[in-house]
N, CA, C and O atoms as a Tripos MOL2 file, in Angstrom:
@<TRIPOS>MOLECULE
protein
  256   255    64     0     0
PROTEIN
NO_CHARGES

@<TRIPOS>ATOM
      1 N         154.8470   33.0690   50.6770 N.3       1 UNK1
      2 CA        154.5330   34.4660   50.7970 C.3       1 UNK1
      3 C         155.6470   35.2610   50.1270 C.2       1 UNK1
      4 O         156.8210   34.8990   50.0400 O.2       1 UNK1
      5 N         155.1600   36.3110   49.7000 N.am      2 UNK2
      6 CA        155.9450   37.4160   48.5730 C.3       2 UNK2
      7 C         155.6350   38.2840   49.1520 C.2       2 UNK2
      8 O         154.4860   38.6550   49.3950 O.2       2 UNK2
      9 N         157.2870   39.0570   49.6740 N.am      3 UNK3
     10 CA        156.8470   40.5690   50.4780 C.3       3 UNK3
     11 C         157.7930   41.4010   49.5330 C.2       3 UNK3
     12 O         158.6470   40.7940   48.8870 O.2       3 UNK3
     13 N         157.6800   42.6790   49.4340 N.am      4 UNK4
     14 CA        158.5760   43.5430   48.9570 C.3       4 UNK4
     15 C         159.1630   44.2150   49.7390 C.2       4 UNK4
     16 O         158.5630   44.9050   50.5640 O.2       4 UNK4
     17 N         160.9410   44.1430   49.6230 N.am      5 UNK5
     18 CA        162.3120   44.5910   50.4050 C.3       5 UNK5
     19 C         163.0020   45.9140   49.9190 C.2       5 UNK5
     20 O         164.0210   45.8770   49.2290 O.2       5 UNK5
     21 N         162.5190   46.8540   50.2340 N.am      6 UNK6
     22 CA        163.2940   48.1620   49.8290 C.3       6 UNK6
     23 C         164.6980   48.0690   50.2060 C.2       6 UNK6
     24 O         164.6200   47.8820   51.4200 O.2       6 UNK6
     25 N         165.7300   48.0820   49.9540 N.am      7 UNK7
     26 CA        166.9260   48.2810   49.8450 C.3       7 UNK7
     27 C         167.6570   49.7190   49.8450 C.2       7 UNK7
     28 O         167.5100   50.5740   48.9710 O.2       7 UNK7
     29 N         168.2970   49.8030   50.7440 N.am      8 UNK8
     30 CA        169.0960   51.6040   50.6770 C.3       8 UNK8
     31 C         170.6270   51.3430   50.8370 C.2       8 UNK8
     32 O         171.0570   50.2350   51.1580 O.2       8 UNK8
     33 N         171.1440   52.0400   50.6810 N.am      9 UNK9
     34 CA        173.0810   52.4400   50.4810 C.3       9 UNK9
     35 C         172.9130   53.4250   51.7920 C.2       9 UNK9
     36 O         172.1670   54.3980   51.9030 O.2       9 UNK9
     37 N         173.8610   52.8570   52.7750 N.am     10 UNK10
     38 CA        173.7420   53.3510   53.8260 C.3      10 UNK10
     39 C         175.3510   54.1170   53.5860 C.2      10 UNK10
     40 O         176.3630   53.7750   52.9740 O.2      10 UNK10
     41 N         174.8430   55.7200   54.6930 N.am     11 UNK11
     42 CA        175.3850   56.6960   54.1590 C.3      11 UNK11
     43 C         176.8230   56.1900   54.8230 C.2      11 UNK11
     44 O         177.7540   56.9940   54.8780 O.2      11 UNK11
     45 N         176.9610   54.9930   55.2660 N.am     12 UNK12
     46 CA        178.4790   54.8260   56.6810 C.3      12 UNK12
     47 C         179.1400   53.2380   55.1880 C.2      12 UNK12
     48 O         179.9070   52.2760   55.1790 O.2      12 UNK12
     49 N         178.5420   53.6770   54.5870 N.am     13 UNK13
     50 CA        179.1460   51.9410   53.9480 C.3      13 UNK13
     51 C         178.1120   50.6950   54.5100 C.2      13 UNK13
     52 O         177.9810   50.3470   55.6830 O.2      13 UNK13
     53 N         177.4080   50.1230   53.2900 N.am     14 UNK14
     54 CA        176.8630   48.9300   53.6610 C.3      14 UNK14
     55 C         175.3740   49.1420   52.8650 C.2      14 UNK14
     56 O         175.3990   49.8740   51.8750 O.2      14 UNK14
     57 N         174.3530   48.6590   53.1760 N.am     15 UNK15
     58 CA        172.9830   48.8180   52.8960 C.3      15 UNK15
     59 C         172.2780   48.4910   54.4230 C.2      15 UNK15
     60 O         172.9100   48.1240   55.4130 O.2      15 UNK15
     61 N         171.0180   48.6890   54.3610 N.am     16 UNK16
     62 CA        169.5870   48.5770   55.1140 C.3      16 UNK16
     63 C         168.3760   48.9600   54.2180 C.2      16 UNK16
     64 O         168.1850   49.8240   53.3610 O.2      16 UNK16
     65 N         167.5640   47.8640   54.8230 N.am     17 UNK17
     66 CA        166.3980   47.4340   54.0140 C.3      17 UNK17
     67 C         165.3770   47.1340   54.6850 C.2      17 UNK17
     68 O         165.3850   46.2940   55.5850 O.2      17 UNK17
     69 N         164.3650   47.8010   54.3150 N.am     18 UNK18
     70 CA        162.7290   47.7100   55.3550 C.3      18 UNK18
     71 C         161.7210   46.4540   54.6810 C.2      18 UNK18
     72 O         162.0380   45.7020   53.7600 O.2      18 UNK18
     73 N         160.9300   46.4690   55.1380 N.am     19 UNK19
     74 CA        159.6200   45.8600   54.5200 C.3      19 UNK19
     75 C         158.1600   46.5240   54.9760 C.2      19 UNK19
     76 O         157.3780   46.5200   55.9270 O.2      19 UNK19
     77 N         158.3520   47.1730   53.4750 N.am     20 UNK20
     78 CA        156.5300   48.3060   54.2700 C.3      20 UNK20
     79 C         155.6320   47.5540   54.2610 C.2      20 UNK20
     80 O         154.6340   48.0230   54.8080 O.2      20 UNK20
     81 N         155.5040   46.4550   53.8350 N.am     21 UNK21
     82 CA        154.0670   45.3260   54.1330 C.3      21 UNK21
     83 C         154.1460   45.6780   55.9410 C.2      21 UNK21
     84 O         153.3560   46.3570   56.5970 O.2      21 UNK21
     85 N         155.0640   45.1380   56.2880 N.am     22 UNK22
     86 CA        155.5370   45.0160   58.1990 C.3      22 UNK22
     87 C         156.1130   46.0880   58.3910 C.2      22 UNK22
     88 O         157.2580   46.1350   57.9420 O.2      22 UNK22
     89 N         155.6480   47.1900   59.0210 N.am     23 UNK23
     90 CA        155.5670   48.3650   59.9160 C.3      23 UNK23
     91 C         156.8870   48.0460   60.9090 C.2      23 UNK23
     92 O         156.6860   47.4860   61.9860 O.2      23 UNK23
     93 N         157.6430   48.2580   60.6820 N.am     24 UNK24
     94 CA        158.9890   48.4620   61.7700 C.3      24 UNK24
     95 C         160.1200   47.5480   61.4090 C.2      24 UNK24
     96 O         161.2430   47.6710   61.9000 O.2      24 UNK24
     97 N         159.7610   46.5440   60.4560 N.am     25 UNK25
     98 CA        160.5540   45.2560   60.3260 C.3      25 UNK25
     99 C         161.8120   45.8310   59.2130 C.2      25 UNK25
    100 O         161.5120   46.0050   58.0320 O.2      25 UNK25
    101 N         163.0770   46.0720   59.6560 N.am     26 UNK26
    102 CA        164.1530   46.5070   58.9490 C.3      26 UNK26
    103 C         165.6650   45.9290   59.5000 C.2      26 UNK26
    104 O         165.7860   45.4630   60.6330 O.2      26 UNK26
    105 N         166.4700   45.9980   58.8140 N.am     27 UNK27
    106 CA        168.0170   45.3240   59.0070 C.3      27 UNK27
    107 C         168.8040   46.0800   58.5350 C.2      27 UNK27
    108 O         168.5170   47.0840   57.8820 O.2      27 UNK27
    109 N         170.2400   45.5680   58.8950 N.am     28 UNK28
    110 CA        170.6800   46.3200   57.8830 C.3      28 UNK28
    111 C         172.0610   45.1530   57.7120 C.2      28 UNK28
    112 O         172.1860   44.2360   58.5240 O.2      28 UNK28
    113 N         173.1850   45.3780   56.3770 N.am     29 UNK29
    114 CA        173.9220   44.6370   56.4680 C.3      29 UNK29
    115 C         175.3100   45.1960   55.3730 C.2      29 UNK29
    116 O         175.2570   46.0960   54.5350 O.2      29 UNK29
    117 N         176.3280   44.4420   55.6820 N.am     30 UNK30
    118 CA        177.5790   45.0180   54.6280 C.3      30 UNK30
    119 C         177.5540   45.1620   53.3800 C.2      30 UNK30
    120 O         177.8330   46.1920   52.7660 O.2      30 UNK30
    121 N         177.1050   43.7900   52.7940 N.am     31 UNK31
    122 CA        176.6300   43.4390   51.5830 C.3      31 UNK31
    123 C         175.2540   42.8290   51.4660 C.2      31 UNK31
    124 O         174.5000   42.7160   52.4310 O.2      31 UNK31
    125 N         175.0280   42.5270   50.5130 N.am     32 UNK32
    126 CA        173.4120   42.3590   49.9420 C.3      32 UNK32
    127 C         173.2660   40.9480   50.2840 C.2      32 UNK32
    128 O         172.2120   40.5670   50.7920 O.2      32 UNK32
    129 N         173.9270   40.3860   50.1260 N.am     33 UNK33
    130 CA        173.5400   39.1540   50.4810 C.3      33 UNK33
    131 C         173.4670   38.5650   51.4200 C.2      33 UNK33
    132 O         172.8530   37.5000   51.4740 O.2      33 UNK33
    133 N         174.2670   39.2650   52.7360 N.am     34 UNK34
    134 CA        174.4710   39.5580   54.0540 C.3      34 UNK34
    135 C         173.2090   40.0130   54.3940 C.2      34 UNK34
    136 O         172.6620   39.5140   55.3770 O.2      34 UNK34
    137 N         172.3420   41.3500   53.3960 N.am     35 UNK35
    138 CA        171.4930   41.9650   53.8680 C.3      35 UNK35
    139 C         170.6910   40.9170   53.8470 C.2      35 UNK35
    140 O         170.1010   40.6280   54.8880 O.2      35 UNK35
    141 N         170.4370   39.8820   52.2980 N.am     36 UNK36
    142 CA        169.0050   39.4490   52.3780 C.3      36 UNK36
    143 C         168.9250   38.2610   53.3100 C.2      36 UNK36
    144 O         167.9260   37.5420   53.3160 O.2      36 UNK36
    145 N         170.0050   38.0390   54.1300 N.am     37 UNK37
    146 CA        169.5460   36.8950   55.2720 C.3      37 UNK37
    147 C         169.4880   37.6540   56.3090 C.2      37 UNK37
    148 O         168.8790   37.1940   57.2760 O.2      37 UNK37
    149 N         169.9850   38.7770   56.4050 N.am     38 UNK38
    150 CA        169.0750   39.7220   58.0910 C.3      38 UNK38
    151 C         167.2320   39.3760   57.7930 C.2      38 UNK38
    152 O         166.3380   38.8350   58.4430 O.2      38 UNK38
    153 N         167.3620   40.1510   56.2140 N.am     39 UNK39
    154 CA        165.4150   40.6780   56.2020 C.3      39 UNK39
    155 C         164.6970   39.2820   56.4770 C.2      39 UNK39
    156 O         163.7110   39.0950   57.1890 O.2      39 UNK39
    157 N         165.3310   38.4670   55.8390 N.am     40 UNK40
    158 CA        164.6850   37.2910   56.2460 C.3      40 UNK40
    159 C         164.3950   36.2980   57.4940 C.2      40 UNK40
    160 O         163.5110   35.4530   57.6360 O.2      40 UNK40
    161 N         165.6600   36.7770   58.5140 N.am     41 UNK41
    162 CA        165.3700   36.4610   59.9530 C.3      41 UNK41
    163 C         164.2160   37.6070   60.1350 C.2      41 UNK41
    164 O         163.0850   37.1270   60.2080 O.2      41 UNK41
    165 N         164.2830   38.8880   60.2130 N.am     42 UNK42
    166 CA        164.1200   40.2000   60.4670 C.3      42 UNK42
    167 C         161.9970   39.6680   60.2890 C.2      42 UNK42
    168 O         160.9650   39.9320   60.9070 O.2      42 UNK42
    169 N         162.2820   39.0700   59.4110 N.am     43 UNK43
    170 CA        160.7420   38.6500   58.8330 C.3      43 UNK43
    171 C         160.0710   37.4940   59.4860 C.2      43 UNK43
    172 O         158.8540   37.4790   59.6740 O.2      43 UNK43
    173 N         160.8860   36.5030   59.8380 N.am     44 UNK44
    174 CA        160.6010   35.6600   60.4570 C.3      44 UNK44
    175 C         160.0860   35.7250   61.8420 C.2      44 UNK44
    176 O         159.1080   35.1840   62.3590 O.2      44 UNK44
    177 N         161.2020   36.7130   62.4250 N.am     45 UNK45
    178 CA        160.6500   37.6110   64.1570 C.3      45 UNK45
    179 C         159.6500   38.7300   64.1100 C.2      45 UNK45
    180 O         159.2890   38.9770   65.2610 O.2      45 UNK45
    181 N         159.0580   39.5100   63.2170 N.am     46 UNK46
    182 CA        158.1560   39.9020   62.7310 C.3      46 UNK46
    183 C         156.9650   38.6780   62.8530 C.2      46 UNK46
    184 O         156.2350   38.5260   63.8330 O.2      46 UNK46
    185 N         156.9540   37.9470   61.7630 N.am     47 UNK47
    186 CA        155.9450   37.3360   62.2110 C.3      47 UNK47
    187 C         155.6770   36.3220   63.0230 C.2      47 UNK47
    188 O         154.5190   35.9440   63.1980 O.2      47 UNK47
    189 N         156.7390   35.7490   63.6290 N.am     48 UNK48
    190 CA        156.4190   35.0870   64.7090 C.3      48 UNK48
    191 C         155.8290   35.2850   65.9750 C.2      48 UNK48
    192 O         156.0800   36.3240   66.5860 O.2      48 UNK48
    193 N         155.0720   34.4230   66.4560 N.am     49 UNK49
    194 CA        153.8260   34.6870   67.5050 C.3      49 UNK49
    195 C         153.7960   33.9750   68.8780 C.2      49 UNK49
    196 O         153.6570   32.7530   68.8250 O.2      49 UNK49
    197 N         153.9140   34.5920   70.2000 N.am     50 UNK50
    198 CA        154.3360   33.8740   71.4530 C.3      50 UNK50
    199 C         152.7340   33.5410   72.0550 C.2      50 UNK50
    200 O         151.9090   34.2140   72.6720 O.2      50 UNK50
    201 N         152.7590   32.5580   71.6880 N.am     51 UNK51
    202 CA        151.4610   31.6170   72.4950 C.3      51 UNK51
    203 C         151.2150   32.7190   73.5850 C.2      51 UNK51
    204 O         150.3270   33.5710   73.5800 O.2      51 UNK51
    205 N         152.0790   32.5390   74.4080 N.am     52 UNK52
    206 CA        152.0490   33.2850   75.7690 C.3      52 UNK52
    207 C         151.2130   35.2410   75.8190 C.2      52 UNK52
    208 O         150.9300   36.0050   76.7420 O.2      52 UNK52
    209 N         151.1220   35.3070   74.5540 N.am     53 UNK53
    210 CA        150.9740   36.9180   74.2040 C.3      53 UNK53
    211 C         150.1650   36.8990   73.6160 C.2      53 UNK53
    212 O         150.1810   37.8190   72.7980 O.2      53 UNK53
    213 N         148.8190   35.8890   73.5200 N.am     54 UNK54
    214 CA        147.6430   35.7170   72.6850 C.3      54 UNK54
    215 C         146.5160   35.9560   73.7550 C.2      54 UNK54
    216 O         146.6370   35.5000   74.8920 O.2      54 UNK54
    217 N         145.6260   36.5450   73.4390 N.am     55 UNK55
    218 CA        144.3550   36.1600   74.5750 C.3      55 UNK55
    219 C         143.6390   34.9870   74.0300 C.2      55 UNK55
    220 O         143.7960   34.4840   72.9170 O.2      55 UNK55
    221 N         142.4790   34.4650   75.3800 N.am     56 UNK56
    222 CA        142.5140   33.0730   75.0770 C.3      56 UNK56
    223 C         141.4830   33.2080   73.9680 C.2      56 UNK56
    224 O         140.5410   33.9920   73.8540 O.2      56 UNK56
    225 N         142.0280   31.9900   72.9910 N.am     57 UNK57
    226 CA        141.1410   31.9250   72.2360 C.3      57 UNK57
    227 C         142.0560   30.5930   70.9970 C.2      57 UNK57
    228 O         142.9770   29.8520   71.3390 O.2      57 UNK57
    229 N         141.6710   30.6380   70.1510 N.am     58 UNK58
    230 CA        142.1590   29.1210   69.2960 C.3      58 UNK58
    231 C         143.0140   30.4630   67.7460 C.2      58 UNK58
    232 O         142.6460   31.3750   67.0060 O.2      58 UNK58
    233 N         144.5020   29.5180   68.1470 N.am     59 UNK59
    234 CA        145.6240   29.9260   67.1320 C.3      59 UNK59
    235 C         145.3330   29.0900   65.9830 C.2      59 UNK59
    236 O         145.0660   27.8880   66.0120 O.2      59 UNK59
    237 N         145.4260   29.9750   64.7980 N.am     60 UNK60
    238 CA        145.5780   29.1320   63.7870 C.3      60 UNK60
    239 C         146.3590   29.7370   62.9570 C.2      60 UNK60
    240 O         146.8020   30.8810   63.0640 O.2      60 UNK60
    241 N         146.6320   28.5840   61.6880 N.am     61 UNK61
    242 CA        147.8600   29.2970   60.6270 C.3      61 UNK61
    243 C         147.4830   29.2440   59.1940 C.2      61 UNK61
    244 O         146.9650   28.2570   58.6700 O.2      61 UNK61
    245 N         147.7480   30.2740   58.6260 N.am     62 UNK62
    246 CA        147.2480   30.8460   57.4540 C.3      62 UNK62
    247 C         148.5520   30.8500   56.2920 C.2      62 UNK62
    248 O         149.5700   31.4740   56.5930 O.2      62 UNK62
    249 N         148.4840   30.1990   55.0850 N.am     63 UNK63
    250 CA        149.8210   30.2940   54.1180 C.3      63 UNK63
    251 C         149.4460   31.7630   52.8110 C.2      63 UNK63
    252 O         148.5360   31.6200   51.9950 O.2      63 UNK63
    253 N         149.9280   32.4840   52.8330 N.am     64 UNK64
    254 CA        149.2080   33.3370   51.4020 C.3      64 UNK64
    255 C         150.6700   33.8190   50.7510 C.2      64 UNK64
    256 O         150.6950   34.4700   49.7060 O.2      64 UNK64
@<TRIPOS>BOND
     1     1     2 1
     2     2     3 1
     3     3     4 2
     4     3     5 am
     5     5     6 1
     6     6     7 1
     7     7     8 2
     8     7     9 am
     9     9    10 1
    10    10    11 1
    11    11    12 2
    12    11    13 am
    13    13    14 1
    14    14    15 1
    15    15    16 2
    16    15    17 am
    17    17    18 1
    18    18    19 1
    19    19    20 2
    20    19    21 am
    21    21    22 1
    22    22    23 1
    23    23    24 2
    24    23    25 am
    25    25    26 1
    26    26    27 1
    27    27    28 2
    28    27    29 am
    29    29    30 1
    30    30    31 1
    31    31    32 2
    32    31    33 am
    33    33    34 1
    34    34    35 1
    35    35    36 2
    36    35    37 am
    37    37    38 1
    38    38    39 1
    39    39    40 2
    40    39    41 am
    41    41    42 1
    42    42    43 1
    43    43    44 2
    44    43    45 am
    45    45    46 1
    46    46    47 1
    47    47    48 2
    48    47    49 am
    49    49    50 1
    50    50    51 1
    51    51    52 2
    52    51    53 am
    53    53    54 1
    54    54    55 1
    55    55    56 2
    56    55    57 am
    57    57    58 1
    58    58    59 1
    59    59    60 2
    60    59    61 am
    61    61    62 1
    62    62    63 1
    63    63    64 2
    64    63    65 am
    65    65    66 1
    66    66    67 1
    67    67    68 2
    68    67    69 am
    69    69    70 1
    70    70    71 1
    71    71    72 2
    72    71    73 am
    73    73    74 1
    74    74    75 1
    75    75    76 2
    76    75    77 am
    77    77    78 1
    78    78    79 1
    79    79    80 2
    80    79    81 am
    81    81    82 1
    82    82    83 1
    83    83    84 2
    84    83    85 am
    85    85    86 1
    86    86    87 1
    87    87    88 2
    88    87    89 am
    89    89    90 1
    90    90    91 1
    91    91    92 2
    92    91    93 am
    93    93    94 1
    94    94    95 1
    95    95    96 2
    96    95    97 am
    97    97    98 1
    98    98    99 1
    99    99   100 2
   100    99   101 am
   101   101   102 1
   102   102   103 1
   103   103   104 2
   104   103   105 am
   105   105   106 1
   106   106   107 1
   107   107   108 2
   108   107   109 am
   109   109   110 1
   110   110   111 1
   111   111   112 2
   112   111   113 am
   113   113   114 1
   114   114   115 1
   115   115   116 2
   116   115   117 am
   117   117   118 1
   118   118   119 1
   119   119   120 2
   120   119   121 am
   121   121   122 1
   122   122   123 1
   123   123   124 2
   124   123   125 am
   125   125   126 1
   126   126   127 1
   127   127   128 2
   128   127   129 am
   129   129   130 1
   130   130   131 1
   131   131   132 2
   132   131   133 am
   133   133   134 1
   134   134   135 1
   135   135   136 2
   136   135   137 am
   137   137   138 1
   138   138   139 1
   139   139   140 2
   140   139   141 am
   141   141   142 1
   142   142   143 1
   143   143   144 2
   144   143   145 am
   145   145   146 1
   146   146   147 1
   147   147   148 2
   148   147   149 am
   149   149   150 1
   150   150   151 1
   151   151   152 2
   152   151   153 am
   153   153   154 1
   154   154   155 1
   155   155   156 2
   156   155   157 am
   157   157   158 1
   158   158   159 1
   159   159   160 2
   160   159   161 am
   161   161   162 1
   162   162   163 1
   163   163   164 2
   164   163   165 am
   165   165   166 1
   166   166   167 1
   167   167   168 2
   168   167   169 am
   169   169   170 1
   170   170   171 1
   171   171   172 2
   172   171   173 am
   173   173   174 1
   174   174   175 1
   175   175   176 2
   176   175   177 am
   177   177   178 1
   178   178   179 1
   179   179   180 2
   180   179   181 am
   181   181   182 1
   182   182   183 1
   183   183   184 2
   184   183   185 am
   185   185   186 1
   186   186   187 1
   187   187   188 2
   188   187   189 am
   189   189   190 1
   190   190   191 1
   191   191   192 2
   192   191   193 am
   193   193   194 1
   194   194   195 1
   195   195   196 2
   196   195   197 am
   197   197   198 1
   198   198   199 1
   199   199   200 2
   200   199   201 am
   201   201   202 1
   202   202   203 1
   203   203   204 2
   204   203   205 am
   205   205   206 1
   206   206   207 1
   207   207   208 2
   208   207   209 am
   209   209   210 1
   210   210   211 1
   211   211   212 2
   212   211   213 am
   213   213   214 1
   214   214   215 1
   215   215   216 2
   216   215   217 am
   217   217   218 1
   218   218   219 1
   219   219   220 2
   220   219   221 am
   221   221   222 1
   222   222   223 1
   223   223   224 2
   224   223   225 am
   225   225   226 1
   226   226   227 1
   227   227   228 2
   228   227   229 am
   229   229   230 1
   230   230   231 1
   231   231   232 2
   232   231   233 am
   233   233   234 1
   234   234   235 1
   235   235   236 2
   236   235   237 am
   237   237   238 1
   238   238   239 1
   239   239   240 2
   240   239   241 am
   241   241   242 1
   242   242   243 1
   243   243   244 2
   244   243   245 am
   245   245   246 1
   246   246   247 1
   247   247   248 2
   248   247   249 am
   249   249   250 1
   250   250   251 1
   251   251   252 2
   252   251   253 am
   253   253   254 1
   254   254   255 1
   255   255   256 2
@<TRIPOS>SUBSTRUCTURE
     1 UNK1         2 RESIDUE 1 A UNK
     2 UNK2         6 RESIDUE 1 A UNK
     3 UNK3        10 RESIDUE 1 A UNK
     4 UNK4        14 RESIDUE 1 A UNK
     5 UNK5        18 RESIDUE 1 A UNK
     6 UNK6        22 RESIDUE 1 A UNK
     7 UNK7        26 RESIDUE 1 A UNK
     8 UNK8        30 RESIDUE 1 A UNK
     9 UNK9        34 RESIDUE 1 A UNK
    10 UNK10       38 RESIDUE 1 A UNK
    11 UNK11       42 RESIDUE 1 A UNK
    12 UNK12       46 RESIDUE 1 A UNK
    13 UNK13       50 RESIDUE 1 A UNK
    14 UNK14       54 RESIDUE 1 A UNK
    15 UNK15       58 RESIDUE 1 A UNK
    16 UNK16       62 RESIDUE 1 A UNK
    17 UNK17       66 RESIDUE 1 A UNK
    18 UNK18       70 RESIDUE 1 A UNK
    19 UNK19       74 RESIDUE 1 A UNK
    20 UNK20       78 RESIDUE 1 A UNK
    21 UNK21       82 RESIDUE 1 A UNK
    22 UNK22       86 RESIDUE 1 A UNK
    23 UNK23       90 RESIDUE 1 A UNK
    24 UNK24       94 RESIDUE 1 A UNK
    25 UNK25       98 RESIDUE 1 A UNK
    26 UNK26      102 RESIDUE 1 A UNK
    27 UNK27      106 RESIDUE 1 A UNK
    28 UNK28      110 RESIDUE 1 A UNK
    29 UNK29      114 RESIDUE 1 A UNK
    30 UNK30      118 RESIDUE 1 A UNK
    31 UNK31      122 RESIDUE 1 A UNK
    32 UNK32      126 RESIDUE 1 A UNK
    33 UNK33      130 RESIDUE 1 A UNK
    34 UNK34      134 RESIDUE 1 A UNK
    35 UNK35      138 RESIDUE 1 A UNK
    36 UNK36      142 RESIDUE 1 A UNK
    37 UNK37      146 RESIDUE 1 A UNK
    38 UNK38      150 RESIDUE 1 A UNK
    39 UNK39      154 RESIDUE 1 A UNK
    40 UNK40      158 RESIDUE 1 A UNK
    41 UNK41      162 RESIDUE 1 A UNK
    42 UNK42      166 RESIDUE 1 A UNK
    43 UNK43      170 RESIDUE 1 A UNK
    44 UNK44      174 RESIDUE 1 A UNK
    45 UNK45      178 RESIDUE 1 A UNK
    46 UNK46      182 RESIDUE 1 A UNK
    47 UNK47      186 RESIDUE 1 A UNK
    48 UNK48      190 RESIDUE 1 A UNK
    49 UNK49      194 RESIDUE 1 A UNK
    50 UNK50      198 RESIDUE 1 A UNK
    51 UNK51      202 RESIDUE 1 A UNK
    52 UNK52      206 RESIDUE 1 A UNK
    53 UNK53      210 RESIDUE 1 A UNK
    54 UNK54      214 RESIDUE 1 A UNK
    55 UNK55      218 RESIDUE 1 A UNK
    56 UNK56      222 RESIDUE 1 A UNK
    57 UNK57      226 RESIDUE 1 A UNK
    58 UNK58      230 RESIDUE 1 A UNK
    59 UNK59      234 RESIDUE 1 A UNK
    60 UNK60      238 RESIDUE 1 A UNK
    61 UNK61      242 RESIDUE 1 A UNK
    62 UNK62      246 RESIDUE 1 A UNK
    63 UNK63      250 RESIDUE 1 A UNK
    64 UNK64      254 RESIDUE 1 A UNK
């Protein structure tokens, strides 16, 4: 999967970076490379899914 990471210069020193595909999913970090392993946890807890928080019915998984 290919998402697009907006990137900003945060006004205190550092960057933060959203992902408008995912509605709320943002980080922020010192440097960029710092940043791009937040977005990528940041993305991972985004889409990760608690069995427990599904109604019943059959989970399945989709790659795109």
């Amino acid at each position: 999967m290919r998402l697009k990471v907006v990137v900003h210069e945060s006004e205190d020193g550092g960057y933060w970076a959203e992902v408008p595909a995912l509605p709320g999913c943002a980080t922020q970090g010192e440097t960029v490379p710092e940043l791009m392993s937040r977005v990528e946890e940041a993305i991972e807890g985004w889409l990760s899914v608690d069995d427990a928080d599904l109604p019943d019915g059959q989970v399945l998984e989709i790659a795109v």
